[in-house]
N, C-alpha and C positions, 0 to 999 in steps of 0.2 A: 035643297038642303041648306039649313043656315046653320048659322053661329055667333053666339056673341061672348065674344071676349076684351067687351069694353075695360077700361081700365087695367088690361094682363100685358107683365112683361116679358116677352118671349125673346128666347135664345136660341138662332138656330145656328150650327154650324155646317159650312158648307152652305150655305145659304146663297151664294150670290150662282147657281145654276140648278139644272135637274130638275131630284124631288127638293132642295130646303128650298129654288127658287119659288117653286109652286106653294109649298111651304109659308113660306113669308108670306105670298100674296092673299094668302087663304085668310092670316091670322089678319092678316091688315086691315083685309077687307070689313072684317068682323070686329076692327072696333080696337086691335091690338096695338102699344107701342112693340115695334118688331129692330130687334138688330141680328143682323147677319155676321157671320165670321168667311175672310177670305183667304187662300194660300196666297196668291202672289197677286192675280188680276184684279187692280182696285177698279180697274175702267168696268171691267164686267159687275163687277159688286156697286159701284155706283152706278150703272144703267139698269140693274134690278129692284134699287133703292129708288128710281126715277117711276116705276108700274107701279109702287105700293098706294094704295090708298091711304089716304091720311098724311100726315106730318108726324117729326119727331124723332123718324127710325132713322139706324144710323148703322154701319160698316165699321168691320174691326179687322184687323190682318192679325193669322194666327195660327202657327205651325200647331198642330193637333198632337204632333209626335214628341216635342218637345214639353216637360214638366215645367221650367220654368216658365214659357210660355204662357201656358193654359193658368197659370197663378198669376201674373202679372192680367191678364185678360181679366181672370174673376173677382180681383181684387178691383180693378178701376171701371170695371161694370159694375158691382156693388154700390160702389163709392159713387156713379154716377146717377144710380134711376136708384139705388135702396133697398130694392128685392128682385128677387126674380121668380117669377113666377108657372113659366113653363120651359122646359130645355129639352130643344130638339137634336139629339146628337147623329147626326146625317153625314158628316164628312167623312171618307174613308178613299181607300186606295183599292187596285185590284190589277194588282202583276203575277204577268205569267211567268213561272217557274217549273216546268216539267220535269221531274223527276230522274230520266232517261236520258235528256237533255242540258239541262240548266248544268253549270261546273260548281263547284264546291263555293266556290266564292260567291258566285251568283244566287245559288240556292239561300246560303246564310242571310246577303244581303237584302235577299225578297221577303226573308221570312221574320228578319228582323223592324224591316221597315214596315212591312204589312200592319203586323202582331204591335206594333208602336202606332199606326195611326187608326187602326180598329175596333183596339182593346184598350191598349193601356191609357192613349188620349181619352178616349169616353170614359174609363173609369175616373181620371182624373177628375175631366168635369163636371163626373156624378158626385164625386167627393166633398168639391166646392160649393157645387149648386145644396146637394142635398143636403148639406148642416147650414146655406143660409135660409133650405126651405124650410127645414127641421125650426128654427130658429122664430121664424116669422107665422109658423105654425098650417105651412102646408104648402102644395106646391106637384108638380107632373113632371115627370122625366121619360120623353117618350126618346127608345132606343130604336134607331135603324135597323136592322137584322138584314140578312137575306136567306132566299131558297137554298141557295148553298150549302148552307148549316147543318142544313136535311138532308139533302140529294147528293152533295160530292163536287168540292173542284176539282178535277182531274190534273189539272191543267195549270191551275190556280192555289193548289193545298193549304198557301197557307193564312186566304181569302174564307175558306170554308172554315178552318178551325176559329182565325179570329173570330168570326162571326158567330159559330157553337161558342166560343169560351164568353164574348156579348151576352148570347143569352142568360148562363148560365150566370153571369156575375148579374145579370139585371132583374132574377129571381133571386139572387142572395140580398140583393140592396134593396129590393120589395118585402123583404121581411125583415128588415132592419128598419125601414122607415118608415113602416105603416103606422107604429104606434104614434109618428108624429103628425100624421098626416099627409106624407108624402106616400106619391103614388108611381110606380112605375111600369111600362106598358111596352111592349115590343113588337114591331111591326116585321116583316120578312118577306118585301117585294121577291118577283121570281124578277126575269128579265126584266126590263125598262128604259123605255125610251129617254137615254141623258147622255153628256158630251160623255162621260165612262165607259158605257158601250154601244156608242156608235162607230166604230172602228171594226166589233166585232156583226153589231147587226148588217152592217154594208156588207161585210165580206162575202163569200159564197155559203157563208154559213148560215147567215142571217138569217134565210127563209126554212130550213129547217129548226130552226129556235123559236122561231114564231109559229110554224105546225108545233111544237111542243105542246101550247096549247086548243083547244075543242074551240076555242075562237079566232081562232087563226090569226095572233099578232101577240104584241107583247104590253106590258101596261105601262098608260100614262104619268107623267111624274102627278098632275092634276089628281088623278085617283088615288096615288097613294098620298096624296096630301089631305085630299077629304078625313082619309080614316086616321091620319093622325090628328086633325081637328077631331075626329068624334073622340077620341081615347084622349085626346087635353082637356075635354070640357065637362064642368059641371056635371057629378052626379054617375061619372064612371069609374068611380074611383076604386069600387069593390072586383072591377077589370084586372087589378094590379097584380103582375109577376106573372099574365100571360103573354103568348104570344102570340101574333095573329097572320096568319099566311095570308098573302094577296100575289097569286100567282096565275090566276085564269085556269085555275085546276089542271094545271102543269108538272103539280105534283101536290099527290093529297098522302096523307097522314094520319093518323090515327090514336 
């Protein structure tokens, strides 16, 4: 499978691990200048920057949850490459908060910090990117999602909603921005092998999340990087406002 995204500047968040590291490498490979966004580990975001192919790409540190933030980011991104061309919005969090469990305080502060690095950071950064893509006259926003969305965090509540309420705003800003040319496109790994849940795939639970699916394991960040190469590149642009499950038919839908 290739890709060419010679000349495309891409923005991934959460990029220096997982799926944006996998991410990044895909786009680079393919000919992209690529910058990643990190929380706090610049060392790991500079030894992600060291795999990419090509020259150019470049590391930015950047609380998701925070509004001032994500403007000061989009502002001296702009200002420094002039457009942006594709934005991967892949950073997010995933705290357990049980219902039965979790105390009053704990429950707010899971759901408000969740609900801040899921939802309202990516919408921010759809905000920004999509009026400079609107602007420059087109441009891909592909949105992270997960199975959750669908299926249920039990465990997690308020991991699942962020990521339903993701959908739902990534289908409102698909019909806001079609007319300009922008396009946006939703992805929704089920499990997946990244530093997020390997805590839980080691555990004793592990191996039954992996029977969850007919293939017996759970998927690579590599595979779900391919499909957001397919849904950024040329000519899929009439994809916009769906969303695409990639979950080893661990849970199917209709």
């Amino acid at each position: 499978m290739t890709f060419d995204f010679k000349d495309k500047c891409v923005l991934i968040t959460g990029g220096s691990r997982g799926i944006g590291k996998a991410c990044a490498q895909i786009f680079a490979e393919a000919g992209a200048q690529v910058a990643i966004t990190y929380l706090s580990n610049q060392a790991a975001a500079q030894e992600t920057l060291s795999t990419l192919a090509g020259s150019s790409h470049s590391a930015w540190q950047l609380e998701v949850q925070d509004p001032i933030a994500v403007e000061k980011l989009m502002t001296d991104f702009i200002a420094k490459y002039g457009r942006i061309d594709i934005l991967v919005n892949n950073a997010g969090i995933y705290l357990e908060h049980k219902i039965l469990e979790a105390s009053y305080d704990e429950w707010q502060t899971n759901w408000k910090q969740t609900v801040d690095a899921n939802l309202t950071g990516p919408a921010n950064l759809c905000y920004f990117a999509g009026r400079q893509m609107a602007a420059q006259g087109g441009g891909k926003i592909i949105n992270i999602s997960s199975r959750g969305a669908f299926r249920g965090e039990p465990d997690h509540p308020a991991y699942g909603a962020s990521k339903a309420g993701l959908n739902a705003m990534s289908q409102s800003l698909a019909q806001a921005l079609a007319p300009k040319g922008v396009s946006i496109h939703v992805i929704a790994p089920g499990f997946t092998e990244t530093d997020m849940t390997a805590s839980i795939l080691d555990s004793p639970a592990g191996e039954a999340i992996k029977k969850q699916s007919p293939f017996g394991r759970v998927a690579k960040p590599e595979e779900v990087a391919r499909l957001v190469a397919v849904y950024a590149s040329t000519g899929m642009e009439f994809g916009s406002g769906g969303i695409i499950d990639i979950n080893g038919a661990s849970y199917l839908r209709s």
